[in-house]
C-alpha positions as CSV (number, residue, x, y, z in Angstrom):
1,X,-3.9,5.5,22.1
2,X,-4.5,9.5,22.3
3,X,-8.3,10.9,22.0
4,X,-7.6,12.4,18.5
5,X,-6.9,9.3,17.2
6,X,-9.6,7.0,18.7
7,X,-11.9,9.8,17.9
8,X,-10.6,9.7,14.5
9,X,-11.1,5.5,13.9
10,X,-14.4,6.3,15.0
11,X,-15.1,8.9,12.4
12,X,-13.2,7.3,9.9
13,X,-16.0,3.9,10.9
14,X,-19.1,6.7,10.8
15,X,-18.1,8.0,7.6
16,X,-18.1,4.7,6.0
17,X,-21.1,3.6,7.7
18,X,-22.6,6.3,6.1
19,X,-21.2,6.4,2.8
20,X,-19.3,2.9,2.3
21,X,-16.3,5.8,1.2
22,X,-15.5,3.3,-1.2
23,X,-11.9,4.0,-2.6
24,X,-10.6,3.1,-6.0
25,X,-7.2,3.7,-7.7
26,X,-6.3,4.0,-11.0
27,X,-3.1,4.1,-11.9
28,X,-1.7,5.6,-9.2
29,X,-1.8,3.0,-5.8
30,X,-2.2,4.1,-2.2
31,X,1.4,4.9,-1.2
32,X,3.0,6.6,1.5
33,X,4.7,9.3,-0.7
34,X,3.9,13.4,-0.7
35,X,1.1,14.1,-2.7
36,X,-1.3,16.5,-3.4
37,X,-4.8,14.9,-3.9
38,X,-6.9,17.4,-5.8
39,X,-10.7,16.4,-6.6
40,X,-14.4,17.6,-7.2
41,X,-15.9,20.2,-4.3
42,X,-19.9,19.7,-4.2
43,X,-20.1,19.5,-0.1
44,X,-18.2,20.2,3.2
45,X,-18.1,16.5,3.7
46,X,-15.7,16.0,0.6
47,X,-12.5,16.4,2.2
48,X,-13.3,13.8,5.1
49,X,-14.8,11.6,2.3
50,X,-11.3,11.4,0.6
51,X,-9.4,11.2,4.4
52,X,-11.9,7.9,5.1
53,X,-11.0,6.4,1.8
54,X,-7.5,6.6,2.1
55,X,-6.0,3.7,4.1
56,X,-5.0,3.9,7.6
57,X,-1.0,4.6,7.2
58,X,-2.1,7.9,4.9
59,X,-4.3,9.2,6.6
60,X,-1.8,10.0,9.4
61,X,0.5,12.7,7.6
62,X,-2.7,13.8,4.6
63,X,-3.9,17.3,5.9
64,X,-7.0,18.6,3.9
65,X,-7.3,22.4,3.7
66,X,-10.0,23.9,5.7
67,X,-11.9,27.4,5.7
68,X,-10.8,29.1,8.5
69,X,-14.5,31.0,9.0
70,X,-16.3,27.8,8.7
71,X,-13.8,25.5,10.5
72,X,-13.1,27.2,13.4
73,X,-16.5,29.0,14.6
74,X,-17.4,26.4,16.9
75,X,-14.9,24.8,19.7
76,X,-16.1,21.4,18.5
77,X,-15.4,21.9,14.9
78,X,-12.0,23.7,15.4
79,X,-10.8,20.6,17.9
80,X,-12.2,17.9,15.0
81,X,-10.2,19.9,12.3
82,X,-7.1,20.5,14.5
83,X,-6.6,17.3,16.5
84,X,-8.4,14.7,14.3
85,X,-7.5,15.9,11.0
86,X,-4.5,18.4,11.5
87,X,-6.0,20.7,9.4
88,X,-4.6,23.3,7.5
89,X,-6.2,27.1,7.8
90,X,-6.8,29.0,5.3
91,X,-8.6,32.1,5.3
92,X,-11.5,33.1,2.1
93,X,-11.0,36.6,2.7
94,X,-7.4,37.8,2.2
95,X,-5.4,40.9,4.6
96,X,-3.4,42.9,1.8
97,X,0.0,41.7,3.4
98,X,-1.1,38.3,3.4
99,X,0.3,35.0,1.2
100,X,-2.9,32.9,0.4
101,X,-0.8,29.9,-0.2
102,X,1.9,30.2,2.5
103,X,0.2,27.6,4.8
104,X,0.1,25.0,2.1
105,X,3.5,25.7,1.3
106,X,4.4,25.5,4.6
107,X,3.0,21.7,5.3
108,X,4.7,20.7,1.9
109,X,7.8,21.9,2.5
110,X,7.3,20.0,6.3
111,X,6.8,16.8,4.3
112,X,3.0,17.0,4.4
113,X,0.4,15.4,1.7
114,X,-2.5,17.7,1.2
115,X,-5.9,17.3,-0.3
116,X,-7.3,20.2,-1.9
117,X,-10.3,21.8,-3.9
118,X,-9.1,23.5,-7.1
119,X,-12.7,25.4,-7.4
120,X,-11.9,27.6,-4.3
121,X,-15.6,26.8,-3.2
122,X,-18.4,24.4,-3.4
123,X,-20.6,23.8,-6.9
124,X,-24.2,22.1,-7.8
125,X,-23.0,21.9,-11.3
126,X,-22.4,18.6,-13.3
127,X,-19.1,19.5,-13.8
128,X,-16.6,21.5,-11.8
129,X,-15.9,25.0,-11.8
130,X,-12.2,26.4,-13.5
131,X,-9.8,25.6,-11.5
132,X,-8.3,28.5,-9.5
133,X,-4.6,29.6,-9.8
134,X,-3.5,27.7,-6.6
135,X,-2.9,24.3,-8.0
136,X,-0.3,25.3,-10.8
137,X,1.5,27.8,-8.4
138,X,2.1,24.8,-5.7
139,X,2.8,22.4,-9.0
140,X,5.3,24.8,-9.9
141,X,7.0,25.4,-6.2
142,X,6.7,21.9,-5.5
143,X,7.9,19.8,-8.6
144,X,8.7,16.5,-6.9
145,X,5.3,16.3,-5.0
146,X,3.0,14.1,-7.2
147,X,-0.8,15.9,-8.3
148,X,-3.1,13.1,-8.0
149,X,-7.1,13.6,-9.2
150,X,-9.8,12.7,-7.9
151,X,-13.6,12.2,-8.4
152,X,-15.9,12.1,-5.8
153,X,-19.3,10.7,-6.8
154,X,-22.7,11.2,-4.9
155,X,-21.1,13.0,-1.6
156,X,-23.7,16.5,-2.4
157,X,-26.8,14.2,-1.9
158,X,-24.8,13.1,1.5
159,X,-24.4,16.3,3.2
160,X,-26.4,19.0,0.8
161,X,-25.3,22.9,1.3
162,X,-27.1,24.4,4.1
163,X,-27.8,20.5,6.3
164,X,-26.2,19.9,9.2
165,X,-27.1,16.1,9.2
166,X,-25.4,13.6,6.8
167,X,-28.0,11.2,5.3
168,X,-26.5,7.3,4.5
169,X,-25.5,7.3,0.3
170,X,-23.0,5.3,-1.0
171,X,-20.1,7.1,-2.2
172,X,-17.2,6.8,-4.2
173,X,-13.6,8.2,-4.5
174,X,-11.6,7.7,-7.6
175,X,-8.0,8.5,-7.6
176,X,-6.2,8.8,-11.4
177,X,-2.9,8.7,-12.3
178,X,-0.7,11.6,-11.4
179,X,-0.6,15.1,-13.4
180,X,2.5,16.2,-13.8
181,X,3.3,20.1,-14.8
182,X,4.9,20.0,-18.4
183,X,8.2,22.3,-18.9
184,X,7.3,26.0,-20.4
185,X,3.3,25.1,-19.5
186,X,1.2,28.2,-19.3
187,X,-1.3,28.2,-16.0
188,X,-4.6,28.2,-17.5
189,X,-3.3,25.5,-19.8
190,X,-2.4,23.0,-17.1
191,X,-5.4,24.0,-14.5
192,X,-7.8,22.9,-18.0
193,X,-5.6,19.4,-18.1
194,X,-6.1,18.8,-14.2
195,X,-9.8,19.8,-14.6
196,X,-10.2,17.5,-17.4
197,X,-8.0,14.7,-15.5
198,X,-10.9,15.0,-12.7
199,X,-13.7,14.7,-14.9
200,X,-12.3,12.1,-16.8
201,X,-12.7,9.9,-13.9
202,X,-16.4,9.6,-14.1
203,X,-16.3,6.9,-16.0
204,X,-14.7,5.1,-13.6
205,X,-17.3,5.5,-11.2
């Protein structure tokens, strides 16, 4: 067994020390299929939150999207998001010449599942932000992937904006049923459904 790896059981076992990273799925079980899983944003703890829910066999070939900035400003973060997570780059502050999406494209169309923020960046608010353009354009390139929400519940009183130390809460992840683009739907139309698909899942907590 390679160092990513162990090093990855072993944060997969911290995280759920820390949070339980309870999982629960409704109406759409864990399978090893593409998918996009696309979910609440309240901390930089969410996306591994959602990796440590997901069983063991997912978690291998389920790449969450990472700021480039953030991610990569230390050597110990860049090797955690490169070798434990295989995460995928992308940059907050866009060249002119320069395709925001390509590098979620470019996992998808490898065969990739990704887990992504809708919001674009992290919220105190009860409810989530409008979703951002991103999700209906890779809904609309990428038909045959499935959209699957998700709530995460307690995870900004985990690792608050602005710590550096995680602090033990229990935490849950609720996955929905998928969302599926409707033929002739307008954008702001469908990123309002998938919003609404998120926050519906509250009540599953």
């Amino acid at each position: 067994m390679k160092l990513p790896e162990v090093a990855g059981l072993a944060l997969a076992f911290v995280a759920r020390l820390i949070t339980g990273a309870q999982g629960h799925w409704h109406g759409a079980p864990p399978k090893a299929e593409q998918r996009i899983y696309f979910a609440n944003h309240q901390s930089h703890f969410d996306w591994v939150l959602i990796w440590a829910a997901l069983p063991r066999d997912l978690r291998s070939v389920t790449r969450p999207i990472a700021a480039r900035d953030y991610w990569t400003s230390t050597p110990l973060k860049h090797w955690i998001t490169r070798e434990i997570f295989n995460a995928v780059y992308v940059s907050r502050e866009r060249k002119d010449d320069e395709e925001p999406l390509e590098p979620l494209m470019e996992a998808l169309r490898h065969g990739d599942s990704l887990v992504i923020f809708p919001e674009g960046t992290r919220g105190h608010a009860a409810e989530p932000a409008p979703f951002k353009s991103g999700l209906f354009a890779l809904a609309e390139a990428f038909p045959e992937v499935q959209l699957i929400p998700a709530w995460i519940d307690n995870v900004q009183r985990v690792m608050p904006k602005g710590e550096v130390v995680p602090v033990p809460i229990l935490c849950t992840v609720v996955f929905g049923a998928p969302v599926a683009l409707r033929p002739g739907e307008e954008r702001r139309a469908f990123l309002d459904r998938a919003r609404l698909a998120v926050m519906a899942l509250r009540e599953a907590v």
